[in-house]
Structure formats: structure tokens, C-alpha cells
N, C-alpha and C positions, 0 to 999 in steps of 0.2 A: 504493500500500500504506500508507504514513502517514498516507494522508486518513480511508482504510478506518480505521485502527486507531484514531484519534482523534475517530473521529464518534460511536460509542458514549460518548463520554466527554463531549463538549462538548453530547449530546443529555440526558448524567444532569448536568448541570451546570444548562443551561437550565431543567429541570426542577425542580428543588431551589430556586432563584431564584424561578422562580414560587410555587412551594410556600413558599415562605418571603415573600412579598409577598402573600400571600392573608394567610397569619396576622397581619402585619402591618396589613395594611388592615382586618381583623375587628376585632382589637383594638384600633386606633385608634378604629373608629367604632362602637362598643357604648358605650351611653350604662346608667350603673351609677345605679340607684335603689336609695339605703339607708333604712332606717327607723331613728331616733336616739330611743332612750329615756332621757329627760330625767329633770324629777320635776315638782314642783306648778306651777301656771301665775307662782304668785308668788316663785316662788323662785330662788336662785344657778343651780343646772342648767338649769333652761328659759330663760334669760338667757342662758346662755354658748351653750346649743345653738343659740340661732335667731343668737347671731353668728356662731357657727362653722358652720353651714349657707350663711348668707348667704357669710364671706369666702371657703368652699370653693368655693362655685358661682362667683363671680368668676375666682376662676385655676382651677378646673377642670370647665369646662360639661359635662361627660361624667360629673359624678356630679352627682345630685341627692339631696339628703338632706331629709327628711320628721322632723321635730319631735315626738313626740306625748310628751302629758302622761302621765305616772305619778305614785302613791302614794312613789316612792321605789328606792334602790339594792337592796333586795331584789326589790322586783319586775322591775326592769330584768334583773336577771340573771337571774330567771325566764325573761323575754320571750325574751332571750338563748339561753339551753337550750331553748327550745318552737320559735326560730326567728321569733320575733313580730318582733323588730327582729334589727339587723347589728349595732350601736354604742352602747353606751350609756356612760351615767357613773355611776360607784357609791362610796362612800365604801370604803378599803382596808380596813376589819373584815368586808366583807360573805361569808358563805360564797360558795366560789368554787365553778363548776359547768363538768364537765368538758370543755365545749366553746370555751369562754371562753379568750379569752387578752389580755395587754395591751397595751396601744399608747403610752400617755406618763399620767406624772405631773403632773397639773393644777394645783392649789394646796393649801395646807393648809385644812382649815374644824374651825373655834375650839368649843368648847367652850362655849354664853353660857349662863349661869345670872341669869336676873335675876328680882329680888324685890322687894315694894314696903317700901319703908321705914319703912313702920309696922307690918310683918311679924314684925322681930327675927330675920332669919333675917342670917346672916353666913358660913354656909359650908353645902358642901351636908349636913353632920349636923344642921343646926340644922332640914333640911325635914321632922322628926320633926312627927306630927301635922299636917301645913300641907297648902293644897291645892295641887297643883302642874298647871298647865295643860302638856302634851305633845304633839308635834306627832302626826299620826294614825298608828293600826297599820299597820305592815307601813312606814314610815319608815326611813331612817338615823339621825334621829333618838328614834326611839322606842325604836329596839330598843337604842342605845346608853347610855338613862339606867340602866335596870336594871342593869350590872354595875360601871357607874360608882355608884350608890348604894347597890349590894351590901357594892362595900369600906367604906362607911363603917357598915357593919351595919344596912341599911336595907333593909325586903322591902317586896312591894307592902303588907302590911295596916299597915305604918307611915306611911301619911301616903296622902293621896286625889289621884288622879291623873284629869284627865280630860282624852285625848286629842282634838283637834278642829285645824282647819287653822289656818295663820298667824296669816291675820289674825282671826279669831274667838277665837283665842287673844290676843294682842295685846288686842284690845277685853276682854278680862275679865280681863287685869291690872289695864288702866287703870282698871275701874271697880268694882275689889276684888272680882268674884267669887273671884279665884284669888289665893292669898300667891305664887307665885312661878311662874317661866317659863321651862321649857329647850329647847333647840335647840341643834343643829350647825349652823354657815353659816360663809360665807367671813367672814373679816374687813370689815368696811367696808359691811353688809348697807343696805342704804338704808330698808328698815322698822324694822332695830332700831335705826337712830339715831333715828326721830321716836319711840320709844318712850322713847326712854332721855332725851329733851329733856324731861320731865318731870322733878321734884322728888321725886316720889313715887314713882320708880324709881330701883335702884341697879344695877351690874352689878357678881357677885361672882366671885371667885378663885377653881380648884383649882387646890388642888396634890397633892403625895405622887407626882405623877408617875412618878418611881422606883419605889415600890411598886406602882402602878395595874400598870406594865408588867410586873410579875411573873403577874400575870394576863391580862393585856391590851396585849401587846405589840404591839401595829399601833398604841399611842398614841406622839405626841410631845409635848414640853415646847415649848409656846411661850409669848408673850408678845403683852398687847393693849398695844400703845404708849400713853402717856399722850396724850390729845386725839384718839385715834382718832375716838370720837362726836361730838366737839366742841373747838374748840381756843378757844372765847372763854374759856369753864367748862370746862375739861379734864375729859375722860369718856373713859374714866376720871380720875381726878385724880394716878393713877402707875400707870406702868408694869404692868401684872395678869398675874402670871402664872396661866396656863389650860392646858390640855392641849387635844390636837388629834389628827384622823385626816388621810389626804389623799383629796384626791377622783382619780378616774381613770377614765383613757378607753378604755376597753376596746373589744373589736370581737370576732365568732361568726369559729371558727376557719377557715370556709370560705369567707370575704370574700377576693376575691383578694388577691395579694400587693404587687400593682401600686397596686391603691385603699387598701391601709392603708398603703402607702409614700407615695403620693399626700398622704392625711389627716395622716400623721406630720410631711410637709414643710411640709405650710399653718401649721402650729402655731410652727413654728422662718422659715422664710424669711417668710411672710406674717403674722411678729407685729402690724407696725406699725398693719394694718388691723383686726387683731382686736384691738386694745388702744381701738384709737379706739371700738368698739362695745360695749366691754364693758373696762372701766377697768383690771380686777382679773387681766386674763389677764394683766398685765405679772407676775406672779409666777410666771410658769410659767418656768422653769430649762432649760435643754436639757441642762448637765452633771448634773444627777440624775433627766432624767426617766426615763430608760429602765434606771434600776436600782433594785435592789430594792423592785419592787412588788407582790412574795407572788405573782406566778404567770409560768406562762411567757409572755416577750415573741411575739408575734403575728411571722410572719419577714419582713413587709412593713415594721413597724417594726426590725425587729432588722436590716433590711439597710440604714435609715436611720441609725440610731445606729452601728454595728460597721462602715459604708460599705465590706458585704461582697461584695465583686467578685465571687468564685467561686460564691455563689449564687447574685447577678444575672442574672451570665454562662449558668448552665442556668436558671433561668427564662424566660430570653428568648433560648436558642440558635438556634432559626431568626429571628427578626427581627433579629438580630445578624448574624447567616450574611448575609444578603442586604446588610447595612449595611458588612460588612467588602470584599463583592466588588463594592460600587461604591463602597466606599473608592480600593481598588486602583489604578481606573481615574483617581481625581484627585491620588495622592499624585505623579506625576509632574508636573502643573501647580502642586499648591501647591509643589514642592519649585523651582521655577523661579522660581514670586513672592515665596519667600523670598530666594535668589540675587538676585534684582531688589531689595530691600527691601533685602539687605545692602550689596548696591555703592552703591546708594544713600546709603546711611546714610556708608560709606564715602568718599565722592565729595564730602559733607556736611562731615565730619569734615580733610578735605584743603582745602577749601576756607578753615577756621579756621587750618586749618596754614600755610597762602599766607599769608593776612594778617597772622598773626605773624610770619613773618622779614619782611614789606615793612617790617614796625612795629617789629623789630629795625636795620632797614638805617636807617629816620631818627631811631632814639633814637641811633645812632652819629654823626649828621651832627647834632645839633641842636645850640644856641651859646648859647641862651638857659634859663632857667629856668619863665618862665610856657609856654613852646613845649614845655618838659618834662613840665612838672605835663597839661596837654593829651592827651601822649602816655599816659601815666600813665591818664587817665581813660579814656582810648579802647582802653587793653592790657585794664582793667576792665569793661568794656564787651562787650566778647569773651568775658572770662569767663562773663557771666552768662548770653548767648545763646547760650554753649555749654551752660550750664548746664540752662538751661531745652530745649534741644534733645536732652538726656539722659532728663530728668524724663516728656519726651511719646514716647520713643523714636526720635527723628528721629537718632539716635548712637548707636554700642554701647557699651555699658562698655569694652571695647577698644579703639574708639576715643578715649574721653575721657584713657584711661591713654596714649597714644600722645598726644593735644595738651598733658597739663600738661607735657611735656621741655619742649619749645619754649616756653612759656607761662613756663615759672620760667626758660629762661634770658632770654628779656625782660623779667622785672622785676628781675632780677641785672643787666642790662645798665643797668635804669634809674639804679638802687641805684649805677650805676659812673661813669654820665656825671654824676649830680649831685653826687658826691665831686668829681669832673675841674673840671667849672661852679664849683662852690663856691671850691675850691684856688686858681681861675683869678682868680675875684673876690676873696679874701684876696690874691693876692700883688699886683692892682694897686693895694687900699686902701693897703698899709703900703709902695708905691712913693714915694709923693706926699711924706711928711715926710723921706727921703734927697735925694730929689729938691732940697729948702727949704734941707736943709744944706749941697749942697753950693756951692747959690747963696750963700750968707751968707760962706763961705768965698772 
């Protein structure tokens, strides 16, 4: 009758196990291809994406991530909403679209206003009249000069704008079609230092930053460190302050939870790699990345940051289910090779204890001082191979608190016989001149 009664039950048991190692093996071996929408081929985005493609597929061969060039962080978040890519990067002013959510805060990218120095321009009110080269429509940068030169009462029919990419822009500074050149980029951009190594180019200042943000709050207040462009000739030549947006990595909200937790971790545990491929990820923070960045966090990131157990847990309750009942079956063996590992360590720690009272029994019996100092070194000796047997776990902290008794009363012991030694040498030094007197006598 108990076999009967428990065959139903060990039949829905077996089952559930299978069922729960089926999903487990699926999900293991589904290989995830995302599409990452960057921006120009020459620029900060397409840079950081084809390294963060490369160091994802290193530690995670089960996502492949595909690179394509874009116009920029509006259209990415297009691609985004239409379902064109999974992941993209966009500057924090970009309208955000309802399928979007975000995954980590990148780096800041700078504000560069640069003009050529026979221009006369010194801030951006003075680009009244002037021609100003701009990166192309539908940009982060493009879309951002307009209300940056709104506040300074500046509309399009005030001064001639004509948008074209980078380096075409670049090239008609340099050779005075254009009085001045604006861009968003990260700090440190490796085109705009060979630009700005010229004479005939300066790199200018905003500020009012405070005020901008009363319109245009997604700005920050930063600074271009003096010698950013150059530290022979300092380029700047002090410290500039500029204003800033941040860049961010966002992901389509139906990316599973597992691959945007996966992508969140490469960023923080697999910096090191991604810094050697791309210099400027070292400014990527993990204590601000996953807060306030104007939308909601993705929950694959948010379970990374928040190191939220109780979503993990129903996200992955059958592969869990199956991981906890062949737990079960091992917690009895490890619980045994812990007991094994503690006597051990125990057995270890007794053995230190032996040889300090052997090394108490002959600091009691010793007669000499150099035989002392000896002892002394070999009580120290002890110490430090206890020490070091603590540092690798080969001792518990229980047991170390258990060997310094015995340990301080043999250096009390030494402390006692070299008083005894000493006493013993004083009284027969000041023997010898009683001894003279009473021969003379």
C-alpha cells in the first residue's frame, strides 16, 4: 500500500525533472543573434559597438551581435520601435519610443564647438552670420545644435548651416569653407585632435549650463581638461568648460531577460577587455549607470544592478526546480568534505599547538642567551607559518584564536628566562671584586 501510494508521486516528480531539463537544455543551446544600431562608420558609436560585439562574443558564444551603421541616435531608436535592430546606442535627449527600455549608462559626449581663428567667433552668439559646418540630418548631433543656439537667440536664418558627415566637414574647416564646426562626441575623439593640431583652429567654451537646463534638462556641466588635445601645447590651454549629454545603451523590450542581463554583465565584469579595444569605455561607472536615465531600466539589466533574487528566481523557476533536486542529492557529500576540511584544518592547527609547548619545555631548560635569542626566532617562525596557513585557509579563525594562548605564553616564558639569564650573569660579574677583597684582607 505505501508503494501504491507513492508511485503517483515519485512518477509526477520524475516528470517535472524532465520537464524542467528540457527547458534547461533549450535554453542553454539557443544561440541569440542581435542586431546593434550604432551610428557613422567614423565615429565614437560604431567604435565602441564593434568592441562590445567582439568582447560579448568572447565570454558569450551564444549571442552574436551584428554592427550596422546608422545616421545616428534618432534613427536607432527608430530601428528600435520598427524592430530593425534589438540594441542600440543613442544620446539621453533622444525622444524615447514606447518599446525601448534601458540597459546602462555609457559615457558622457562633450559639446565641441570649434572655429577657425581668423573667424572672430569666441562663443556660440558670436556664430551670428558665420557658416557653421553640422554633422548630417537626423544626427545626435544635429538635432542638438538648434536649441543649444536657440538660447542664445539664434534661429536657422541667423547664420548658414550646412550639414555633411565628419570628415567632409573636418576638411572645410580646414580649408575655410566653413567659420566654425559643431559636434557631440566622446571626449578624447581621435579626429578632432588632428583637427584641432592646427593653428588655425581653436576649441570654444559653453557655458550658462544652468540656464540651458531650464530648457534642456538631459544637459550636464562638464569640463575638457586642459591638454586633452595635446599636452606638448595644451588644447585646450585651461581647463573648458562645455556642456554634455550621455550616451546609452539601450535594448527592444522583448530581448530576453537573460541576454540583456548577459550584455549588462560584459560591460561591468569584462571591462578590462573592453577598455583595451576601445580606451574611452574606462569611463563607464557601474555606481551611476543604471540610474536615472529618462526611461525604464530593461529587467534583465535591473536584475543586474538591484541583484534581484525574486525575479531571477520566477524567471528561471523550472531550470532552478531541476538544479535545486540535484542539489539535494550532493548536499550530503559536500557536507562530509566540509567535516573532512575542518578536522583537517583542525589537526593542522594542533599540530602548531605541539610544537609550542615542546618550545615552551626548552625555553624553560635553556642556560644560555645566544640558545635563547634561537628559540626566540624559531617561537617567530611559527608564527608566521601559522600565519600564512590562515591567509590560504589551511586554519580556521578558530583555530588561530585557540594557538595565540599558547603562542603569548611562550614569548612570556621567553621574556622570563632572559630576566632569570641576565640576573644570573649580573650576580656573577659583581662576584669577582668581593671575591679581591677579601683576599687582600
Amino acid at each position: 500500500m505505501p508503494g501504491r501510494i507513492l508511485l503517483p508521486f515519485l512518477v509526477l516528480g520524475l516528470l517535472g525533472a524532465s520537464v524542467s531539463a528540457f527547458f534547461l537544455w533549450q535554453s542553454s543551446g539557443r544561440t541569440y543573434r542581435l542586431v546593434l544600431a550604432s551610428g557613422g562608420r567614423t565615429g565614437e558609436y560604431y567604435a565602441f559597438s564593434q568592441a562590445f560585439a567582439e568582447v560579448v562574443a568572447r565570454n558569450h558564444p551564444r549571442i552574436d551581435i551584428e554592427v550596422v551603421e546608422t545616421d545616428g541616435s534618432p534613427e536607432n531608436m527608430a530601428q528600435l520601435r520598427d524592430g530593425q535592430a534589438d540594441i542600440a546606442l543613442v544620446q539621453s535627449d533622444t525622444p524615447v519610443e514606447p518599446p525601448v527600455r534601458a540597459v546602462a549608462l555609457l559615457f558622457p559626449e562633450m559639446f565641441h564647438l570649434i572655429a577657425r581663428t581668423d573667424a572672430e567667433i569666441n562663443s556660440v552668439a558670436d556664430l551670428a552670420g558665420k557658416r557653421v559646418a553640422l554633422m548630417p540630418e537626423g544626427s545626435g548631433s544635429f538635432t542638438l545644435f538648434w536649441p543649444l543656439t536657440q538660447h542664445y537667440g539664434l534661429g536657422p536664418e541667423a547664420m548658414t548651416t550646412l550639414p555633411m558627415p565628419a570628415t567632409e566637414a573636418h576638411a572645410a574647416l580646414m580649408r575655410g569653407d566653413v567659420d566654425a564646426l559643431f559636434r557631440v562626441i566622446t571626449l578624447g575623439n581621435d579626429s578632432v585632435r588632428e583637427l584641432l593640431q592646427s593653428k588655425d583652429t581653436k576649441l570654444l567654451p559653453i557655458e550658462q549650463v544652468d540656464a540651458l537646463r531650464l530648457s534642456l534638462p538631459y544637459l550636464n556641466a562638464h569640463v575638457i581638461p586642459k591638454g586633452t588635445y595635446n599636452g606638448g601645447r595644451p588644447i585646450p590651454t585651461a581647463d573648458l568648460p562645455v556642456v554634455a549629454v550621455n550616451a546609452l545603451l539601450v535594448a527592444h523590450e522583448r530581448l530576453p531577460d537573460q541576454v540583456v542581463n548577459a550584455l549588462t554583465r560584459t560591460l561591468y565584469e569584462n571591462r578590462n577587455e573592453l577598455v583595451t579595444l576601445y580606451p574611452r569605455a574606462a569611463m563607464i561607472r557601474l555606481d551611476v549607470s543604471g540610474t536615472d536615465l529618462g526611461l525604464p531600466l530593461h529587467p534583465g539589466a535591473e536584475a543586474f544592478y538591484k541583484q534581484d533574487e525574486p525575479e531571477f528566481i520566477v524567471e528561471y523557476a523550472e531550470p532552478i526546480g531541476l538544479l535545486l533536486s540535484i542539489s539535494v542529492l550532493g548536499i550530503s557529500s559536500l557536507w562530509q568534505a566540509r567535516l573532512w576540511l575542518t578536522q583537517k584544518q583542525k589537526n593542522r592547527a594542533d599540530t602548531y599547538n605541539l610544537e609550542i609547548l615542546d618550545l615552551i619545555d626548552r625555553i624553560d631548560k635553556t642556560q644560555s642567551m645566544p640558545e635563547l635569542v634561537a628559540l626566540r626566532q624559531e617561537l617567530f617562525d611559527i608564527l608566521k607559518r601559522v600565519v600564512v596557513d590562515l591567509d590560504v585557509d589551511r586554519i580556521t579563525t578558530e583555530s588561530f584564536e585557540s594557538f595565540t594562548f599558547p603562542w603569548e605564553i611562550a614569548i612570556n616564558s621567553i621574556h622570563h628566562q632572559e630576566i632569570l639569564l641576565r640576573d644570573s650573569q649580573t650576580n656573577s660579574t659583581m662576584s669577582y671584586p668581593v671575591a679581591r677583597i677579601d683576599e687582600q684582607r
